[in-house]
C-alpha positions in Angstrom: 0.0 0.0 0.0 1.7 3.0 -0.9 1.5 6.7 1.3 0.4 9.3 -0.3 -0.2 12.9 0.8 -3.6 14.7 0.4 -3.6 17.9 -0.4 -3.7 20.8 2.0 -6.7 23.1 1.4 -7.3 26.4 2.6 -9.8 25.9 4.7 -7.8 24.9 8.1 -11.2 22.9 9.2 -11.0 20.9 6.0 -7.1 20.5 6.7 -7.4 19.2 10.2 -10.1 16.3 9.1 -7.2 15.5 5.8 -4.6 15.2 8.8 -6.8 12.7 11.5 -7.2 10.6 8.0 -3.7 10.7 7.0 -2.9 9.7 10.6 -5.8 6.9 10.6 -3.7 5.6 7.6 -0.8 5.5 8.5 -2.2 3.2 11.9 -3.7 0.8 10.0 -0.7 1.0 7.4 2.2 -0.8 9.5 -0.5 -2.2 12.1 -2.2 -4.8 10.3 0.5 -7.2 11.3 0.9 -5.9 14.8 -2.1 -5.3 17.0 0.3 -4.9 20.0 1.9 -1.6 18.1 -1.3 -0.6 16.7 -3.2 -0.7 20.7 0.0 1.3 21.8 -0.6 3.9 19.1 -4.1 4.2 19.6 -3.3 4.5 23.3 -0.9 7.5 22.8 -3.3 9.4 20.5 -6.5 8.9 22.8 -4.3 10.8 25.8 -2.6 13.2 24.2 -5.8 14.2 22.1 -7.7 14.5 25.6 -4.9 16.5 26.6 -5.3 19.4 23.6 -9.4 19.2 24.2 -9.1 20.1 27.6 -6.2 22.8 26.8 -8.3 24.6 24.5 -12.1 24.0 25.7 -13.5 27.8 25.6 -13.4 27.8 29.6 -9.5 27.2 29.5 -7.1 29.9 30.3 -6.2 31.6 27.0 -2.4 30.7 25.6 0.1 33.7 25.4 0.9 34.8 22.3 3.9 33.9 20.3 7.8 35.4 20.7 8.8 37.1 17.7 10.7 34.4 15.6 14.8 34.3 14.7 16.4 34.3 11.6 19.2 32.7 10.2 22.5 34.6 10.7 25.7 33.9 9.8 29.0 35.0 12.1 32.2 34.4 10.1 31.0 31.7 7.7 29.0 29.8 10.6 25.2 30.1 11.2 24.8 31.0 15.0 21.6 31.3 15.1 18.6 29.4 13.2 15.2 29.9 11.6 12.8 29.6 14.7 9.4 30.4 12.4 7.0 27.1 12.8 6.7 25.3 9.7 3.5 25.3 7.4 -0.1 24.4 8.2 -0.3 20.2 7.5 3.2 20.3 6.3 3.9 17.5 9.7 1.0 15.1 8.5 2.6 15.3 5.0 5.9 14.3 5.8 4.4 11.7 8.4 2.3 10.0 5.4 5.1 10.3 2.6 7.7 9.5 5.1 11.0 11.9 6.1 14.2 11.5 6.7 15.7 11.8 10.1 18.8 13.1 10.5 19.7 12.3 14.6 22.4 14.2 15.7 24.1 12.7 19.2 22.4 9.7 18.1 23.0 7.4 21.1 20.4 4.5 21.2 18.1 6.3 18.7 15.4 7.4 21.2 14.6 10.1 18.4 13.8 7.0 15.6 12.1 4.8 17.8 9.4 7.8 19.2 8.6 8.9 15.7 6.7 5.3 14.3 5.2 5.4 17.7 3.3 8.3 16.4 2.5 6.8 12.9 5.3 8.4 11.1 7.3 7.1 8.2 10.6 6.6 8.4 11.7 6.4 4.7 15.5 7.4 5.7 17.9 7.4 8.8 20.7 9.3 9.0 23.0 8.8 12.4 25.5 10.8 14.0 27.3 9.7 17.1 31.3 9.6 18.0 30.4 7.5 20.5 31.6 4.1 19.4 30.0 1.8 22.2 26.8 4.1 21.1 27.2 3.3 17.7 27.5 -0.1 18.1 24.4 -0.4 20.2 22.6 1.9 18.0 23.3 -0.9 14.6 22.0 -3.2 17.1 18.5 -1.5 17.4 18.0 -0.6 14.0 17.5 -4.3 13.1 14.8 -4.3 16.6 13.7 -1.0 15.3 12.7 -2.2 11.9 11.2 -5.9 12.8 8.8 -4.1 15.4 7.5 -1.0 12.4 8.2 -3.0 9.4 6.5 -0.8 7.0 7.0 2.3 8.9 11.2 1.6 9.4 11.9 -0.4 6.2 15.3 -1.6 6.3 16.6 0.6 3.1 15.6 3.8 5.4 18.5 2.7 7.3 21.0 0.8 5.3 23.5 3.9 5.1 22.6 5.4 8.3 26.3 5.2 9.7 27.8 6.3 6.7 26.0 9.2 4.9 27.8 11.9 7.2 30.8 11.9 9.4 30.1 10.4 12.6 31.6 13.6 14.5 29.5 16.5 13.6 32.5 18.7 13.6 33.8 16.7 10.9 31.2 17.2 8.5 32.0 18.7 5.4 29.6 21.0 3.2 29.3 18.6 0.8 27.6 16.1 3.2 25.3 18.0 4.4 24.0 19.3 0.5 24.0 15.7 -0.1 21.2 15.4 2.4 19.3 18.9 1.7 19.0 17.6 -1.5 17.4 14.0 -0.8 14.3 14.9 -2.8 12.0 14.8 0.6 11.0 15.9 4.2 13.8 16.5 6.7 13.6 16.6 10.6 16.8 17.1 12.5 16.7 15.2 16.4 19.6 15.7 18.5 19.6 15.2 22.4 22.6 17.8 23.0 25.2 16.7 25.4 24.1 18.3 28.8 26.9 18.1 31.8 28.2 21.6 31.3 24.5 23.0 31.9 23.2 20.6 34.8 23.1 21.2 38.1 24.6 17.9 38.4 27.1 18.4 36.1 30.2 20.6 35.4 28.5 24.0 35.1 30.6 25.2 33.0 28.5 26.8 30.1 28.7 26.0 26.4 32.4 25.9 25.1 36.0 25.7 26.3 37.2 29.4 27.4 35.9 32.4 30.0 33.5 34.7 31.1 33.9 37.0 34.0 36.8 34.6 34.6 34.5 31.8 34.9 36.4 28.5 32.9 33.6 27.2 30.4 33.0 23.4 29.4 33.2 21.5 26.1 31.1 19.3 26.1 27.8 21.1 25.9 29.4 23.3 23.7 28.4 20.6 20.4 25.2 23.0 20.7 27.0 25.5 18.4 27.7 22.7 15.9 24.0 21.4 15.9 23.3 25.1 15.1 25.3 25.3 12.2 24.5 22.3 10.8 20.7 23.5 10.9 21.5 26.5 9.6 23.3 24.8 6.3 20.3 22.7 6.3 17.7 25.4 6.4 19.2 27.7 3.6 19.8 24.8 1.3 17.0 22.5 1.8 13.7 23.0 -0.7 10.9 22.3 1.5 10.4 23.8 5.1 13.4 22.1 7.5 12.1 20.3 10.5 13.6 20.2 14.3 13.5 19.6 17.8 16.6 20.1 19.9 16.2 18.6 23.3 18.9 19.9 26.5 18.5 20.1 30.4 16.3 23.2 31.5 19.0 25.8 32.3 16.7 28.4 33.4 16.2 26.0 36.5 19.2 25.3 37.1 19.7 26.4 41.2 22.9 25.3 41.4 24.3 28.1 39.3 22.4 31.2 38.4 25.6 33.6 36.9 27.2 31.5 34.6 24.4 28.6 33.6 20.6 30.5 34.4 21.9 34.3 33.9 24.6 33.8 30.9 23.8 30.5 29.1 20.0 30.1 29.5 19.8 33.6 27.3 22.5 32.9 25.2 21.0 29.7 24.3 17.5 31.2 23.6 19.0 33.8 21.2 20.8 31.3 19.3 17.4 28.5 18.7 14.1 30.7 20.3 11.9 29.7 22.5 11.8 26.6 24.0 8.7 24.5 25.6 9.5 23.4 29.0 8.2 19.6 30.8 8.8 17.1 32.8 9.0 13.8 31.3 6.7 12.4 33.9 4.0 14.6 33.1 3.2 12.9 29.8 3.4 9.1 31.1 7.4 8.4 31.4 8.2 6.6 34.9 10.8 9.5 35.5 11.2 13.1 36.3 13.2 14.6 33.6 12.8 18.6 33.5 13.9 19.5 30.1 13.5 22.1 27.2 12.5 21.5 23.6 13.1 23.7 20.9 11.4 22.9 17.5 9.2 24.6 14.6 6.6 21.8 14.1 3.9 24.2 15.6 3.5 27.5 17.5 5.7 27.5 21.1 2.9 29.2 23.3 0.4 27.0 22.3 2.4 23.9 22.6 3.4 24.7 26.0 0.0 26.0 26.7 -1.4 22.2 26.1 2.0 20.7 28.3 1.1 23.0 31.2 -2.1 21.9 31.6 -1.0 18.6 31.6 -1.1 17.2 35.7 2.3 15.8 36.7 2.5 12.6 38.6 3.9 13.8 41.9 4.7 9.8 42.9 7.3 9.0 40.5 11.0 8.9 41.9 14.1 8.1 40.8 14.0 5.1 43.2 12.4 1.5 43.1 10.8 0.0 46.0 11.8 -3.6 46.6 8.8 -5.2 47.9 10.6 -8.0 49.1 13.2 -6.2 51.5 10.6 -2.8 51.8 13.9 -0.8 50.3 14.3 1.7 48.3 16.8 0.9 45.7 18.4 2.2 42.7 17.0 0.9 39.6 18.3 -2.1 37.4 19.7 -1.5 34.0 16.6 -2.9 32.5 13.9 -0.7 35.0 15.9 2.4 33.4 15.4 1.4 30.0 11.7 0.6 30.8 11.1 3.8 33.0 12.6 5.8 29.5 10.1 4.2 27.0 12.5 1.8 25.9 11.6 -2.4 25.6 13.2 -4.7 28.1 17.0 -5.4 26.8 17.3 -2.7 24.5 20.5 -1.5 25.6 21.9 -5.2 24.9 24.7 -5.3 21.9 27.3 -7.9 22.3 30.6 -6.5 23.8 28.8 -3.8 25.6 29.1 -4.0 29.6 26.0 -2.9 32.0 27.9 0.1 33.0 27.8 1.1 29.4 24.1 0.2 29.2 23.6 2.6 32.3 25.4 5.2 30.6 24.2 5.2 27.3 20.1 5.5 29.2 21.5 8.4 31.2 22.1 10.4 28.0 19.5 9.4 26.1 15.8 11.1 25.1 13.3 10.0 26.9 11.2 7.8 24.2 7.8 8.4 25.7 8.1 12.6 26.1 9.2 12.6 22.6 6.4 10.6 20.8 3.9 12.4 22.9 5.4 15.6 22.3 5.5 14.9 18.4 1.4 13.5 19.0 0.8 17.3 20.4 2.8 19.5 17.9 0.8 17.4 15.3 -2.5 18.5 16.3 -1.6 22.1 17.4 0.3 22.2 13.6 -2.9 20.7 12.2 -5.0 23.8 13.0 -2.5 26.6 13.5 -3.1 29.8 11.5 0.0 32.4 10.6 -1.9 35.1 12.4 -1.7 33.4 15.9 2.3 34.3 16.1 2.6 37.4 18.3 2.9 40.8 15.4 5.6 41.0 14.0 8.1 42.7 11.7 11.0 42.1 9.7 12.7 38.5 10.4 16.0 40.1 10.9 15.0 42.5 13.1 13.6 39.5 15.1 17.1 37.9 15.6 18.7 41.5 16.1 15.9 41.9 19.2 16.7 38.5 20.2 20.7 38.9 20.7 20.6 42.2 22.1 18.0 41.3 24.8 19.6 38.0 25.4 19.8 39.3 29.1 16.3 39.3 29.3 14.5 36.4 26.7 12.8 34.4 30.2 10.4 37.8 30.1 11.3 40.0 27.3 9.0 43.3 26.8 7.2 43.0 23.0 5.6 46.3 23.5 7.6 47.7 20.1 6.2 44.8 18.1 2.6 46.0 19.2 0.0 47.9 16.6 -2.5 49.0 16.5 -5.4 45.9 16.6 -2.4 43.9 16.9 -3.5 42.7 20.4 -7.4 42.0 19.1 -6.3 39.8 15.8 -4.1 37.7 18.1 -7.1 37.0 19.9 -9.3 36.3 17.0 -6.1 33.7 15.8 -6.6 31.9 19.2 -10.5 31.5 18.7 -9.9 30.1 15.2 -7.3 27.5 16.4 -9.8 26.7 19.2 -12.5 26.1 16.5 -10.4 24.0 14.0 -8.9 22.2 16.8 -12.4 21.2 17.9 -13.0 19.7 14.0 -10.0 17.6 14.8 -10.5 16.2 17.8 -13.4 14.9 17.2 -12.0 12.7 15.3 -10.4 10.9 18.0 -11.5 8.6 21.0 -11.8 10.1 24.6 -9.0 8.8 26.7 -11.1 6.4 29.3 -9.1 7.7 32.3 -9.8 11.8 30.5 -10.1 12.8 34.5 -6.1 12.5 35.4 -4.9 13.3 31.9 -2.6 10.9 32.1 -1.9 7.6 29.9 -1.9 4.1 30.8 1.6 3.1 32.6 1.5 0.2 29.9 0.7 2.2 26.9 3.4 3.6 24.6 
């Protein structure tokens, strides 16, 4: 059966039933042979669509308008900062029901491919990027997991260069690589999980790169950020179509353990370099974990993503600790209870040669599977109804990064008061109604979540 796209119409109402359908599709497309995938999907879909009804019911708080978006700019040949505007109208269901290609930067145990089928979404090619070599080896080990549980959503050509269509350290990449991809012929989405011990509280705090501020040493590791920007950049200016992304790193804003140097300096610097991000815990949609993090992506407007992930209850129970039942301890989890509590099957850490520590390791750095899906099941229905207008007003794109980098001391609250005209405020309004009313259309076409009360999935589901 082959995917095909419809295509998008005008009317946003029309557009958001042509997205449930090419979402129904694509369910009963690679499901047919797996009722356990297909009940998981279903699952997903039923919560996270209860979750954007109850966000934008006509009672619910209204969400804040958008942040003026950032442009590209380019600072002695590298990009260093990226397009932040959100991507077309229907242009996600598109690339879900053709198929994309994923390029996964700091690749590890490809969290990033395994939560995108979870939604539905065709993998027609995998591109993978990872120094690590224990990584890489574990990572060749899933694709062949990967593929036998989505056989028509993974098929194995997707991934039969994956280690070899770009250098396996992204600063290593050449410009001829990176064309090479841009101009595949289809929809691209860029996942990378940045390397976070220079930003956590738990970590080095020592910022993005190797060298000072106010005498402060910084850290290289988290400092492959710049390198994920570039490479986004030089995807953006020479792709065709509308470039995909979501960038995933600790939330640095929270960080308490270090407010000059990590929430004060790097948290701003950050947002002036990729936007806005949306802030969650990973427990709050269904992962057995806390895991406060930021995402920055374009699959649908910020504000009214994070308006749908802040109504979302958290689970105040779950702990970073299991409680043997047999000894009535509290105990630190197995290797296997990490890779469950992250959305990951039983043993999928296991590659021959690689040790448990390695295991533990590679789980500790990875994306939490379950946040990710979900989050990609929510940017989906917010993209499926969006309209341009909802953005907060707006003026020239360049000005937009210019504002950005100069009131990088200030993006957690930043004053848009000069973006403001006259009926500005009204229209934004008017924006929000619409995507209330087309949102309604959509998720109509979905079940209601049986436990709708708490919000909150089935522990078993995906």
């Amino acid at each position: 059966m082959e995917q095909r796209a419809a295509h998008q119409p005008d009317d946003p109402c029309t557009a958001a039933d042509l997205a449930v359908s090419n979402l129904g599709e694509a369910w009963s497309y690679h499901t047919d042979k797996e009722d356990h995938e297909r009940s998981r999907s279903r699952r997903l879909w039923a919560a996270v669509a209860q979750w954007v009804r109850e966000a934008f019911r006509p009672e619910s708080p209204t969400p804040a308008a958008e942040r003026p978006h950032l442009s590209a700019t380019k600072h002695e040949g590298r990009f260093c900062s990226i397009d932040t505007s959100t991507i077309p109208r229907g242009a996600m269901q598109d690339a879900c029901a053709r198929g994309l290609m994923l390029v996964e930067l700091c690749g590890g145990i490809c969290a990033g491919l395994e939560a995108l089928p979870k939604t539905g979404a065709k993998v027609s090619r995998y591109v993978y990027c990872d120094k690590d070599p224990v990584s890489r080896a574990t990572a060749g080990h899933r694709l062949r997991q990967l593929h036998l549980r989505f056989p028509e959503l993974l098929p194995e050509h997707a991934y039969a260069d994956a280690f070899s269509t770009i250098a396996q350290d992204i600063k290593a990449m050449t410009p001829c690589e990176l064309q090479a991809i841009a101009q595949a012929g289809m929809h691209i989405m860029v996942m990378a999980g940045t390397e976070c011990q220079d930003l956590s509280a738990t970590g080095s705090l020592q910022g993005l790169q190797a060298g000072k501020i106010s005498s402060v040493e910084l850290g290289r590791h988290s400092a492959i950020l710049y390198d994920v920007v570039n490479l986004i950049g030089t995807l953006q200016a020479a792709a065709p179509t509308k470039l995909m992304y979501m960038i995933e790193c600790v939330a640095a804003q929270h960080n308490f353990a270090s407010r000059e140097v990590i929430r004060d300096t790097m948290h701003p610097l950050m947002c002036a370099m990729i936007g806005t991000p949306v802030t969650c815990d990973a427990a709050q949609l269904g992962a057995r974990a806390h895991r406060l993090r930021n995402y920055w992506h374009n699959l649908a407007p910020i504000h009214s993503t994070q308006h749908v992930l802040d109504l979302v209850p958290r689970d105040p129970a779950r702990t970073g600790e299991v409680l043997d039942i047999e000894t009535d301890t509290w105990t630190a989890p197995t290797v296997n209870e990490r890779e469950r509590a992250m959305g990951f099957e039983t043993d999928a850490t296991v590659a021959p040669g690689v040790s448990q520590t390695q295991r533990m390791a590679m789980i500790g750095r990875t994306l939490d599977v379950r946040a990710v899906s979900r989050l990609l099941a929510v940017t989906n229905l917010v993209n499926a109804s969006q309209t341009e207008s909802v953005r907060h007003p707006a003026e020239d794109p360049a000005t937009h990064a210019s504002y950005a980098l100069t009131h990088a001391d200030s993006m957690d609250s930043p004053d848009h008061s000069a973006y403001d005209a006259d009926g500005a405020h009204d229209s934004c309004w008017e924006a929000v109604d619409h995507l209330r009313d087309n949102l309604q259309t959509l998720l109509a076409q979905f079940p209601r979540s049986p436990r709708s009360g708490s919000g909150l999935p089935d522990h078993g589901s995906a």
